[in-house]
N, C-alpha and C positions, 0 to 999 in steps of 0.2 A: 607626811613630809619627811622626807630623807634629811639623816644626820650626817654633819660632817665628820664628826669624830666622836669618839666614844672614849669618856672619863678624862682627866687631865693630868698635869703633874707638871712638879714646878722645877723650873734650873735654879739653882744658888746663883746668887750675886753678891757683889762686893757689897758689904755691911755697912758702908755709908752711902750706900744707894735707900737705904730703909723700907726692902724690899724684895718681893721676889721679880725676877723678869718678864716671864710671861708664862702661860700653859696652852695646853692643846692635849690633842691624839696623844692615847700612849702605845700605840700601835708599831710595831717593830720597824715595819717599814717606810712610815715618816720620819720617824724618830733618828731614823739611820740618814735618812737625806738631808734630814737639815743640818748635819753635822759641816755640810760644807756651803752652810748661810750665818754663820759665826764672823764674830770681827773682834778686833783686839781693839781696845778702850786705848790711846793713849797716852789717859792721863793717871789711865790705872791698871792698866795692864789683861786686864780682868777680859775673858771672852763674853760676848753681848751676841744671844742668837736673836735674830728676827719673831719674833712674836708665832707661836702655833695655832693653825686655826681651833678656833672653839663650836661645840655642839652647836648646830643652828638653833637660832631663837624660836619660843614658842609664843610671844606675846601676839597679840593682835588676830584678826581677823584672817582666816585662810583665804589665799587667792591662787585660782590657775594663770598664768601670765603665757603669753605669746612673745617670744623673744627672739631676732634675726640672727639667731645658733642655727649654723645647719651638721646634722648629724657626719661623721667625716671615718668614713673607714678604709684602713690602709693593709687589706687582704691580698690588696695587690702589688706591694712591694718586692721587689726578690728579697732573698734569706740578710742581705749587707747595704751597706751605703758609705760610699768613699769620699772622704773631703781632702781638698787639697788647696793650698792657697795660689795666687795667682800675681807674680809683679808684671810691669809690663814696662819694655823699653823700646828707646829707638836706635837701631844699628849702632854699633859700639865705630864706626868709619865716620858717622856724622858728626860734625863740628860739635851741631847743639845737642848730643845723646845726652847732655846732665839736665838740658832742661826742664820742668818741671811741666808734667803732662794733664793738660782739663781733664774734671769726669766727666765730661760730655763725651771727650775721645776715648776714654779709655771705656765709658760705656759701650761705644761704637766699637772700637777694637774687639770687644770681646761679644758683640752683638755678631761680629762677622765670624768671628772662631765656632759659634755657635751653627754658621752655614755650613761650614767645611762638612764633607762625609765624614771624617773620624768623629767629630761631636754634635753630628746632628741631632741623633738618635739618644736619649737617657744620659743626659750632660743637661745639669741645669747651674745655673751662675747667679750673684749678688752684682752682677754687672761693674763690679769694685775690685774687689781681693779673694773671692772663694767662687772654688767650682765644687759640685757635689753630683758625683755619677752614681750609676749601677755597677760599674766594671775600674778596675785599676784603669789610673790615667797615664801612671808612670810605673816601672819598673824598681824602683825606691832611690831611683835619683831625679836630679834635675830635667826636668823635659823644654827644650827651646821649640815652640812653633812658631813662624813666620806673620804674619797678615799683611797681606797689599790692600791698604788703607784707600775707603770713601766715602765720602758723606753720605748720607741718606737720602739728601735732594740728589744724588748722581746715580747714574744710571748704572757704574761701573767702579772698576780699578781704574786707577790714574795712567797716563802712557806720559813717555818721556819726562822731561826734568822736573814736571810736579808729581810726579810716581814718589809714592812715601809706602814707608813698609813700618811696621812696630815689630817686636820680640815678644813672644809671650813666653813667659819663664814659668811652668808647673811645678810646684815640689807638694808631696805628701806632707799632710799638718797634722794628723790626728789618727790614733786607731780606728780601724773601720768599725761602723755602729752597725752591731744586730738588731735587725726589726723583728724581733721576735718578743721584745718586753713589749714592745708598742702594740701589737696584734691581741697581746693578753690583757691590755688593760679592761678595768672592773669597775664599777659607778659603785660599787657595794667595797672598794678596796683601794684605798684612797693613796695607794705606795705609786711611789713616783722615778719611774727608772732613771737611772746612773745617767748622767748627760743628759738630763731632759732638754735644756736650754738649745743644745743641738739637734736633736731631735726636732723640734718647733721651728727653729734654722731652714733644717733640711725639709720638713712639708712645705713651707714659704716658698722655697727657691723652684719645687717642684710647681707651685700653681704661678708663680712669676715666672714659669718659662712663656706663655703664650702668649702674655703683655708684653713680654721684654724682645720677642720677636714677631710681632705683628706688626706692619708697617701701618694702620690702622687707626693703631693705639699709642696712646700717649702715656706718659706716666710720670707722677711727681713721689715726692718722699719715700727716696728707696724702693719703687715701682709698688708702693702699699695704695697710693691713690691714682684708679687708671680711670682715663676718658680718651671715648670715640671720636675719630676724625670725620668719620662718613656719616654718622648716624643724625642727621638736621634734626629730630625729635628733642634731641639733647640739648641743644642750643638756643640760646637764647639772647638778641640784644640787649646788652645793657646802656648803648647810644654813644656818643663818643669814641666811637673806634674801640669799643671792646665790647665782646663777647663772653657770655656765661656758659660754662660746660656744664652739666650736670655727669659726674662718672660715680666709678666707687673704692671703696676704701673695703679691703678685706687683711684677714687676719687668722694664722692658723693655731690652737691653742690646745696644752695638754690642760684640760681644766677637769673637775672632779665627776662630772658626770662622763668624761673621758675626752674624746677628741674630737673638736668642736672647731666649724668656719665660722668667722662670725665676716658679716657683709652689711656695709651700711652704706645709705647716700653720699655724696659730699660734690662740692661746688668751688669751681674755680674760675677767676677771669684769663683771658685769652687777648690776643691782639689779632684783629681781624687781618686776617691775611689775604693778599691778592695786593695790587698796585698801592707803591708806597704813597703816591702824591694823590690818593683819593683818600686813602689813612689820614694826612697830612688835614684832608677839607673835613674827615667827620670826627676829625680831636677837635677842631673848633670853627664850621661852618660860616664863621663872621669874618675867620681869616684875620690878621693883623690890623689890631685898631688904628686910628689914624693921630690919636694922641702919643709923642712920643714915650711920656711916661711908659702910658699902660701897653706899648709897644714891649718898652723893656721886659716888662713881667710877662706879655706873651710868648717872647721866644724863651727866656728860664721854663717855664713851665712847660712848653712844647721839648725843647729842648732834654728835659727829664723825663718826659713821657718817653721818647724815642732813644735816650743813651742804652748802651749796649743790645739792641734789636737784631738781630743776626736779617739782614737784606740778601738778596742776590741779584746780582747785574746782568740785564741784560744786552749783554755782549762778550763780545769774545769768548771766554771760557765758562763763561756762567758762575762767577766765582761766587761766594758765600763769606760775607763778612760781617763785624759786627760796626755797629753806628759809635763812634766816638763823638761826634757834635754835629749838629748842625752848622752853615756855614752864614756869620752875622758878626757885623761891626757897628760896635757902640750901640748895640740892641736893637739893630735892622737889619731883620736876612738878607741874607746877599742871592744872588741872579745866578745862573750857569754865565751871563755875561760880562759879571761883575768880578768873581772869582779867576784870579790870571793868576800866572805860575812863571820862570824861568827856566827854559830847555837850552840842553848842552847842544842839543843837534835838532834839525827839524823832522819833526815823527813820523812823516813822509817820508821824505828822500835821503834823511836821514844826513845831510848836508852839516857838518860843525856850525856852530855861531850859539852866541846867545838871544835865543828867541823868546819874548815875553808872550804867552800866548794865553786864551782865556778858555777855562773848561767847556765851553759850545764851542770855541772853535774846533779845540781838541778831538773831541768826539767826532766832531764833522766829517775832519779832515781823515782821523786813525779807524773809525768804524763806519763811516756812512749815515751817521744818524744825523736827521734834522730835529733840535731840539727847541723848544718854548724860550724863548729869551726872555721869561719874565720867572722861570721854573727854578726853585730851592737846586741847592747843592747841598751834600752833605760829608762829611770826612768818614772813610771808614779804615786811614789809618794813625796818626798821635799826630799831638800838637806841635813837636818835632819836627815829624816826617809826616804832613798829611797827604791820604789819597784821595781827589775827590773825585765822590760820584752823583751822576745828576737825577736827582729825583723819579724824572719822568723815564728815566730808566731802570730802575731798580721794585722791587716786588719781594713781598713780606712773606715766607715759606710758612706754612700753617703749624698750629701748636705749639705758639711761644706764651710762654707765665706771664701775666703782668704780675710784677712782685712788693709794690707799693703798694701803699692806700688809693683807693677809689680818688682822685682828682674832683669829682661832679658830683655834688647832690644828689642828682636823678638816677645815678650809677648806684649808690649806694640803695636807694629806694629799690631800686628793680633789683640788685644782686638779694635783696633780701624775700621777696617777692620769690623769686627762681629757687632761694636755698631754703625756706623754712614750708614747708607743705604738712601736709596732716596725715597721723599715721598710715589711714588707708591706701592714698595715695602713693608712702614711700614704702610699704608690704608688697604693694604691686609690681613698683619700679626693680625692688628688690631680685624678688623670685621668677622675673621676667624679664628684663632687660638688662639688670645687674650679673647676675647669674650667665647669659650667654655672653657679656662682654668679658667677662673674665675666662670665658672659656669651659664652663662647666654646663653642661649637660646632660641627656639620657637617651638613650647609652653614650658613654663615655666613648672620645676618642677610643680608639684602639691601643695607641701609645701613651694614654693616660693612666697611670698606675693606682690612683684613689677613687674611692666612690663616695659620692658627695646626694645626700638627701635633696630632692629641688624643692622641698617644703621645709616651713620651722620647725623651730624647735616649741614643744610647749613645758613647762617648768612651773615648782611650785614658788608661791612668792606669800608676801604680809600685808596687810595694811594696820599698822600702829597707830596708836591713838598721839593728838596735837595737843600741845597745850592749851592752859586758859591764859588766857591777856589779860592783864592786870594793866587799870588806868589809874587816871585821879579818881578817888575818894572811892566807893564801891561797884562803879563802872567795870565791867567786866567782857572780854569778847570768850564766850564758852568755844569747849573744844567743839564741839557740834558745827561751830562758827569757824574758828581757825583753821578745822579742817579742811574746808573748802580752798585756802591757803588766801584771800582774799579777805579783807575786812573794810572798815572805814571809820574815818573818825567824828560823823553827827552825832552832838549832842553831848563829845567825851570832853574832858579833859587830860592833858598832860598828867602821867606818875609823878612828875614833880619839875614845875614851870622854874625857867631861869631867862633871865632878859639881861642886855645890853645893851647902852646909848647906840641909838643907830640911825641913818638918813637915809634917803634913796639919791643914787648918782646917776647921771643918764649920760653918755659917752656916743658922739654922735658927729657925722660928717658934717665938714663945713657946709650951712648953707639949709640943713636937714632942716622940717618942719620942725616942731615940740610933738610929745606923745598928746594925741587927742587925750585921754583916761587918764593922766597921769596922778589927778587927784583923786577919782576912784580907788586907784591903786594903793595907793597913801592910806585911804580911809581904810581899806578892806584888810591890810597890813596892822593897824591901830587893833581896829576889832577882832582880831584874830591870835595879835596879841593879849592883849585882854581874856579873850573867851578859852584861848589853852592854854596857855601858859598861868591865866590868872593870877596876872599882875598888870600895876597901870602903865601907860601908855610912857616911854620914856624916849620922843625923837625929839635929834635933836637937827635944830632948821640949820643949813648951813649958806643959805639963800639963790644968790645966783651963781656961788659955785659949787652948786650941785648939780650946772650944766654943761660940761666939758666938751668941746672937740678934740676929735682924735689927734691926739697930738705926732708928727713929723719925728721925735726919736719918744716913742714913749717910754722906755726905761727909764730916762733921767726923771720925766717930764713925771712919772706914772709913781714915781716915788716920791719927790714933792709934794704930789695932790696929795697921796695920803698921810704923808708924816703934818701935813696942814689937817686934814682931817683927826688927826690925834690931839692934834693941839686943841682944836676946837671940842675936844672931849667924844668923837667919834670912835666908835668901839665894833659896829657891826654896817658894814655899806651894803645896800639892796641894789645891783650894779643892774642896769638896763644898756648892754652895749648895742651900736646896728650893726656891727659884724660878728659873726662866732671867731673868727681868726684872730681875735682881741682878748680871750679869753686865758692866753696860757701869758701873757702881758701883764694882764689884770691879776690874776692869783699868784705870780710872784711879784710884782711892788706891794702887793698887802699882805702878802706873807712874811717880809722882810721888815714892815713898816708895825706886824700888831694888830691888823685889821683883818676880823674876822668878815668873809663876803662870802652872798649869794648872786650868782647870774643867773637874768632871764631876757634873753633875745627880745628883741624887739622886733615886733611882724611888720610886713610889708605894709599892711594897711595905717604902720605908724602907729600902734598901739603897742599896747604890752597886756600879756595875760592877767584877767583878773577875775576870772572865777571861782566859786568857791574851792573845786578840787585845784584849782593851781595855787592859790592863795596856802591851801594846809600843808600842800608839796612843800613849800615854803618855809612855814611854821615849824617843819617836821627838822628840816635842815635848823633851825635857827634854835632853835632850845634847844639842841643835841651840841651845837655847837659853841652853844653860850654854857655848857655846861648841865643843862640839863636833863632828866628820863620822860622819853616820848613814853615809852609803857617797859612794863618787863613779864615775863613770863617762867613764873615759880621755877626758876630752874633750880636754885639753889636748894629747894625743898625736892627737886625729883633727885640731885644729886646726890642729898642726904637719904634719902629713901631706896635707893639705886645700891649703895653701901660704899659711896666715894666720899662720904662727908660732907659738910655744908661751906666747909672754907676755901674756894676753890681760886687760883684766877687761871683764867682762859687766855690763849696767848695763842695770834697767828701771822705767819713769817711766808715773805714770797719776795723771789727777786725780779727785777726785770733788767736785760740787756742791750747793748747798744742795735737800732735796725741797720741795715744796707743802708748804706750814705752817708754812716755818722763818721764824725772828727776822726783821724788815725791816735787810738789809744784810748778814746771814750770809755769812761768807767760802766760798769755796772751799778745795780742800785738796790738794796738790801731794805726792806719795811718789816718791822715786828710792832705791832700794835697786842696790848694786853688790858687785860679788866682790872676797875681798881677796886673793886667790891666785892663782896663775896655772890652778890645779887648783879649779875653783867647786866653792864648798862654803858657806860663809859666806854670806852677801848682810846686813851691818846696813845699815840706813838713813837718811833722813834727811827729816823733814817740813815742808812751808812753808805756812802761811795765804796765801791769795789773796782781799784785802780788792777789793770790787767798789765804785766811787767812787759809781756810781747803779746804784740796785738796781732801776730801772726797764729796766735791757739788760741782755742773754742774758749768763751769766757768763765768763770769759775760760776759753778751753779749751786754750791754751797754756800751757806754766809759767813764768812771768816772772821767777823766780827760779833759775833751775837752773846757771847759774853757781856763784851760793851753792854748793848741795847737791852740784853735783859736783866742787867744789875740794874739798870735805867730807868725800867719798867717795876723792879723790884722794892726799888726803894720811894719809889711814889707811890705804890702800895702803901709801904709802910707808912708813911706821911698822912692817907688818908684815914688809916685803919687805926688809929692810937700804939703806933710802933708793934705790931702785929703784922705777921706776914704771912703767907697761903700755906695750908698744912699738903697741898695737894694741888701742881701745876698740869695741867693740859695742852699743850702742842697740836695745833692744829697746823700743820706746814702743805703750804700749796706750790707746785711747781716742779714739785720732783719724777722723775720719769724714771720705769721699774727697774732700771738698773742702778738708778742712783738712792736705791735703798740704803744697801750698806754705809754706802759715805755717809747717808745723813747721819746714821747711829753711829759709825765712827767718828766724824768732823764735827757733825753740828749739837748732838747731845752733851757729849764731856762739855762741851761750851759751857750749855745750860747750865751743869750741874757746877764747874764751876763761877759763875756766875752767884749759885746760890750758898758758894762755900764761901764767896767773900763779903757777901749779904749777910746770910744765915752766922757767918762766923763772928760779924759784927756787934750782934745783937742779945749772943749766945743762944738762939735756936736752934731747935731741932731741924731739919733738913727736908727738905721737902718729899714726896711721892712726885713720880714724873711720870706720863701717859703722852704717848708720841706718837700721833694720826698723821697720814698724809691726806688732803682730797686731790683726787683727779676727776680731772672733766674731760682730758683729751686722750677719748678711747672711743671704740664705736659702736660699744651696748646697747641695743634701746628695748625698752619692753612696749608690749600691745594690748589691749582688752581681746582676749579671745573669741575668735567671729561666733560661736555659737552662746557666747554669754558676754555681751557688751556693756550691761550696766553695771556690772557688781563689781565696786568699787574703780572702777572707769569714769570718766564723763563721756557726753555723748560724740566725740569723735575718735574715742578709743585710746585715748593717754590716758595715762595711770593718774589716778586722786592723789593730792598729796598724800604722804604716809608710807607707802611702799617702800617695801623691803627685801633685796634676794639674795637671799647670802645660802643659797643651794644650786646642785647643777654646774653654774655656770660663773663660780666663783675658783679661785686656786685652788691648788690640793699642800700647796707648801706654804701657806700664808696665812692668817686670820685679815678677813675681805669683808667686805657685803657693798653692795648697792644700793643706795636709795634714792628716793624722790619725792622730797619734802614740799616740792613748790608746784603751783598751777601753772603749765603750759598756756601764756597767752596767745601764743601762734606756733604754728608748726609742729614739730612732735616734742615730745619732753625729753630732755635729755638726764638721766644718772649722774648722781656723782659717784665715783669707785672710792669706797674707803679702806685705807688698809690701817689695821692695827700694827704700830711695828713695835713698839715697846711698851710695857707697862709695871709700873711696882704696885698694882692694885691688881689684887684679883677680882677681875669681871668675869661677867657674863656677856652671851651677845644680848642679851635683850636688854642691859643694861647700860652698857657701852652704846647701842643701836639708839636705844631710846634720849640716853642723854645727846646724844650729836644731832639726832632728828629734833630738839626744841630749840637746840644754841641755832637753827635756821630761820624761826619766829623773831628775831631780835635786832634786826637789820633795821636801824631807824628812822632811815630815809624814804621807806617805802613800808603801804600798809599791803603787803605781801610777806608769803616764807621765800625764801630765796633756794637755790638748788644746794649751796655751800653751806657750812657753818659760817655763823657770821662775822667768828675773828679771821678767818681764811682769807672770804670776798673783803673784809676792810684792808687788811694787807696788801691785796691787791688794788685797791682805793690810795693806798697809801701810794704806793710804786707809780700809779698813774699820773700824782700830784707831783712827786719825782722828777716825771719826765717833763711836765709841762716846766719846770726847772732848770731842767736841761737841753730845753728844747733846742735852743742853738747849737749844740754841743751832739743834739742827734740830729737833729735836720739844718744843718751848717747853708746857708745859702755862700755859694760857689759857684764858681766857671765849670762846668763840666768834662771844659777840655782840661782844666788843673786838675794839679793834685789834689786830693783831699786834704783840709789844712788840718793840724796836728795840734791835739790836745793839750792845752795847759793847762794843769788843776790849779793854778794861782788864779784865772783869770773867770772861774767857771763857780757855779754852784758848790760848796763843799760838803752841804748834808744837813745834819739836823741842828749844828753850830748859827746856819743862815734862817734860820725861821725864828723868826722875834721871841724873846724870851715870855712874855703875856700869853702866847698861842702856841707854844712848844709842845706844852701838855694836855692840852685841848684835840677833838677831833675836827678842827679846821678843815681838814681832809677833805672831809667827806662834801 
């Protein structure tokens, strides 16, 4: 097994960090690169470098892995490579030249500069702001080219007064890069040429040229995930007027085993394209109900499906717009008959007067068309100034995003169905059909300058040993057992049962039967309590109002019920609603109100789940939440053994952001949950709003408050611990994307550490040791069971066993990294979490650091599984989700679609961790 470095050596840091930073390679030529992955501390001034890789680990069992790396050599470069950036305007003579240009057009814009003869040939583009040739683009000034602008549905340039031209403005950005470190790279020489970042840049841009000009191919996120127009193999109904793509997601990397593709599946919904008004019948086949209520909620919800659809009409020019609304009064579409307008002149003869006239007349008279007098209209331009168009006219141009949530149950079910498949199947899809969409083949175009492997990569990898699971009293799940990442709870009892006064509620439409089981339930709930938690039985009856109809404004109504249930000495509600849509209703009036709760739907057949495995799913939730330990798993004794100490707490921070359609100014939302034992078991948390001052830039992805939240977290430590605090904090941070390294150790570390200087200084302690992991999940890794050895340490459809580890090959050469995969694949292929070490005042090892992160994934108490994440990561992000349902209205605002979005008031909205009842603040309610 290949080592990533050889020997280590430590940077000085600042002396009240109580600590060194990190070590790695003491190799010349790392050494010298990461001189420019340094940050300045600014609460101390002090430089902080990112973490150096450490020798790969030796623990565990050796494995060959099969991994979707394909080998990537660039023999064929010429000797340079020119970048240059790119603005782009429109004639400085037009009115509107300041106006602000879509990237869809400037995509387009510079999709056509790519036709022209001068930049056909060795010009490749980020379809944004950079071009990166073979040859100078400019003379070392500014370059203006022209483009006579068309859309893609058009066949051409524009003639007469809709003729539109853009400016493309070239200017030289950067000294030109020699491809001659690139050619020298060494899998035995782990030095990372000057401008790597660009480098990796400019390979991208060259295999995103065949996407980015195929008219074929579609592509989303910065043309890294492309899907086939023509290829029906790929496609798949998800029912309701949308379609599943299956395309691919590739990525070019200088990584240590050298230069590496990596290509994976990925899956996107589509709006079935062809005639609008047949779109219209299979969003919802029933058509509008004849109730006018649920009239209303048919067109809102059609209405959203369809806002911003780019249409094209047919007539006249074939023009291409997008849908601003449907046309509907008082929540009834309106007709091409229904729909009239005022004309200054008659569109015929063109005769003055004010003529009221209705869009079928319109049409009839100005294009010839006989249209359905019973046919939608729709506006495709403001609620100002609308234009309408009728339905039966207009047709949906293929490969548009659906960019919401799945609307339909069934949607859901099948998009999942279409995206999770088994490894064999996506090796296949891979190296066959992924591989030629992209454009890569053998032999290579001619005009293709790289040579790309059309087989994987094979690499060495680990499988590490799992913990043991620690129950009540000498119950035990052995690593032999956890390993499989699967256990159960016959026969166990709870590490240490905790109960509270609890009832069950049932929240149900007017008129609904009663649950058939509902006193099964009850019983199965008593005994379950009893048998894990091991203690007696403590419900409390609250009689006939524990059977609720849905109440007409539930907030008010939802807070009532349960501040009555407190009164009645109610502490934990077994919630059984008939809708899931109820759900983010129900967990904020009991979060506000002290009432810890569990939901479980209620099935069509009018029952509620009451089997044993749903009954402990239950259990599992309710003693974690009442405060007590489902199990734990010695971590504290592997940390102590590891040479990290036994005092540890574990602490994990993730934010979440407002989606498309929330409130103008909608906060962000910032979750650090931490452990308050030295033995993790517990994790409560703590929530912050992240008010954005111009909601016109990208939201902040740092946590600007985390000082707050982890003095917060620090001193409820202390409270548990006999005024004692962790000699040794761990940072597991989820959500950060590889560029936003640095700022974490810049912004969000000094946080921490002050946080612990006003803690620590309190107390007169010593100061802690800090270790600062990120996990990611969103990257396109995946490993295989190799075809000629499929069971060693595989299961039988070739996903990795829990335990795997690769921190060789096909990890950084500037970072300390590794991969693993701690949890069973229930469906489809497993996916890696990527770990990166980025700071540390302990000196590890990777098999130490490896190993401890691989058991904090057994601890997740909700499920008798290991999970992919460490498990203060994934509660963080448990946390952010609880968040949202908080703020639901605030992201998902119900609105006119023809209005504005209405605009955020922090006085009138959720404000964070202030709004969740003081009794359940410090509890994992969350979960």
């Amino acid at each position: 097994m290949s080592k990533r470095a050889k020997g280590k050596g430590k940077e000085k840091q600042a002396s009240t960090f109580d600590g060194a930073c990190g070590y790695g390679s003491a190799q010349h030529g790392l050494a010298a690169s990461m001189q420019q992955l340094s940050v300045n501390s600014p609460s101390t001034g002090q430089s902080m470098a990112l973490h150096r890789p450490l020798p790969s680990g030796k623990n565990g069992q050796a494995l060959t892995v099969l991994t979707n790396h394909f080998k990537l050599s660039v023999d064929g470069l010429p000797a340079t490579i020119y970048s240059s950036n790119v603005k782009i305007h429109r004639p400085s003579d037009r009115q509107d030249n300041k106006a602000p240009i879509s990237s869809a057009v400037r995509r387009r814009v510079l999709q056509l500069l790519l036709y022209m003869p001068d930049y056909r040939n060795q010009v490749y583009t980020d379809y944004d702001k950079v071009l990166v040739s073979f040859f100078p683009l400019t003379d070392n000034s500014d370059k203006v080219v022209t483009i006579s602008y068309y859309d893609r549905e058009e066949k051409g340039p524009r003639t007469g007064p809709d003729r539109e031209f853009f400016d493309v403005i070239i200017t030289p950005e950067a000294p030109p890069l020699p491809t001659q470190p690139l050619k020298q790279l060494l899998s035995n020489n782990p030095h990372i040429p000057d401008r790597g970042s660009q480098y990796e840049e400019a390979l991208n841009l060259i295999l995103q040229r065949h996407v980015g000009q195929s008219p074929d191919l579609i592509s989303a996120a910065r043309d890294q995930r492309v899907f086939s127009l023509i290829d029906k193999a790929t496609q798949t109904n998800l029912s309701h007027g949308l379609i599943a793509y299956r395309g691919y997601i590739r990525r070019a990397r200088l990584l240590y085993a050298g230069l590496r593709l990596c290509v994976n599946t990925t899956t996107a919904a589509m709006y079935e394209h062809g005639s609008l008004t047949n779109l219209i019948k299979k969003y919802d086949p029933r058509g509008p109900p004849a109730n006018p209520g649920l009239q209303i909620n048919y067109v809102q919800k059609l209405n959203t499906f369809l806002r911003r659809l780019r249409i094209q009409g047919n007539f006249g020019k074939n023009q291409v717009k997008h849908i601003a609304s449907l046309a509907y009064h008082k929540g009834t579409l309106q007709t091409v008959s229904d729909v009239k307008f005022v004309c200054s002149e008659h569109p015929v003869t063109k005769a003055p007067g004010n003529l009221t006239i209705s869009v079928k007349e319109w049409f009839e008279m100005v294009y010839k068309k006989t249209l359905n007098p019973r046919g939608c209209v729709v506006n495709v331009g403001s609620k100002g100034s609308p234009t309408w168009w009728p339905v039966d006219l207009c047709t949906v141009p293929e490969g548009q995003f659906y960019k919401s949530l799945l609307p339909f149950p069934e949607q859901e079910r099948n998009m999942i169905q279409v995206a999770c498949k088994r490894p064999q199947q996506n090796i296949n899809f891979i190296e066959n059909e992924g591989l030629q969409m992209l454009g890569i083949r053998q032999p290579p175009p001619a005009d293709f300058p790289l040579h790309i492997e059309m087989k994987m990569s094979t690499i060495d990898g680990r499988r590490i040993d799992s913990p043991t699971l620690q129950f009540g009293g000498p119950n035990q799940v052995k690593p032999q057992e956890s390993c499989t990442g699967q256990w159960n709870l016959r026969n166990r009892k709870f590490r240490q049962g905790a109960v509270k006064p609890w009832t069950v509620v049932v929240f149900q439409y007017q008129g609904e039967p009663g649950i058939k089981n509902l006193k099964e339930f009850k019983d199965a709930i008593k005994r379950a309590i009893s048998g894990y938690c091991g203690i007696a039985n403590n419900e409390i009856n609250i009689g006939v109002n524990a059977f609720q109809r849905w109440p007409i404004t539930p907030e008010s109504s939802l807070r009532t019920f349960f501040n009555n249930c407190r009164k009645a000495g109610v502490r934990y509600c077994f919630v059984v609603p008939s809708d899931p849509k109820w759900y983010s209703a129900i967990k904020r009036a009991a979060d506000k109100n002290g009432i810890q709760t569990t939901v479980t739907l209620r099935k069509q057949s009018n029952t509620v789940k009451d089997s044993p495995g749903e009954i402990a799913n239950l259990m599992m939730k309710y003693n974690i939440k009442c405060g007590g330990i489902n199990w734990t798993a010695n971590i504290s004794s592997k940390a102590q053994a590891s040479g990290f100490g036994s005092n540890i707490m574990f602490m994990g921070a993730d934010v979440i952001h407002p989606p498309a359609g929330a409130m103008i100014g909608a906060p962000s939302c910032a979750a650090l949950v931490a452990s308050v034992t030295p033995e993790p078991a517990q994790f409560p948390g703590h929530i912050e709003l992240q008010h954005n001052s111009d909601p016109t830039k990208k939201s902040e992805e740092m946590i600007l408050n985390l000082d707050v939240m982890a003095a917060s977290r620090l001193r409820l430590w202390k409270t548990k611990n006999n005024n004692r605090l962790p000699e040794l904090i761990i940072m597991y941070r989820d959500g950060v994307s590889d560029g936003q390294f640095q700022q974490s150790l810049e912004k969000e570390l000094p946080l921490l550490r002050k946080a612990c200087e006003t803690v620590y200084g309190e107390s007169h302690q010593r100061r802690p040791r800090i270790i600062w992991q990120v996990c990611k999940k969103d990257h396109p890794a995946r490993f295989y069971a190799p075809k000629n050895n499929p069971s060693n340490g595989f299961d039988q459809h070739r996903n990795p066993s829990p335990g795997l580890v690769v921190d060789t090959s096909v990890v950084t050469r500037d970072l300390c990294d590794w991969y693993a995969v701690p949890h069973k694949a229930i469906q489809g292929t497993a996916k890696p979490t990527h770990h990166y070490l980025l700071h540390s005042d302990v000196d590890c090892t990777s098999d130490s650091i490896q190993g401890l992160t691989h058991y904090m994934s057994f601890i997740f108490s909700r499920s008798v599984t290991s999970i992919s994440n460490p498990s203060p990561a994934r509660l963080a992000d448990r946390l952010c989700d609880r968040a949202k349902h908080h703020l639901y209205d605030v992201y998902y605002p119900d609105h006119d679609p023809t209005e504005p979005r209405p605009q955020y008031n922090a006085g009138d909205h959720f404000k964070g961790q202030s709004d969740i009842h003081q009794d359940i603040r410090d509890t994992m309610y969350y979960l």
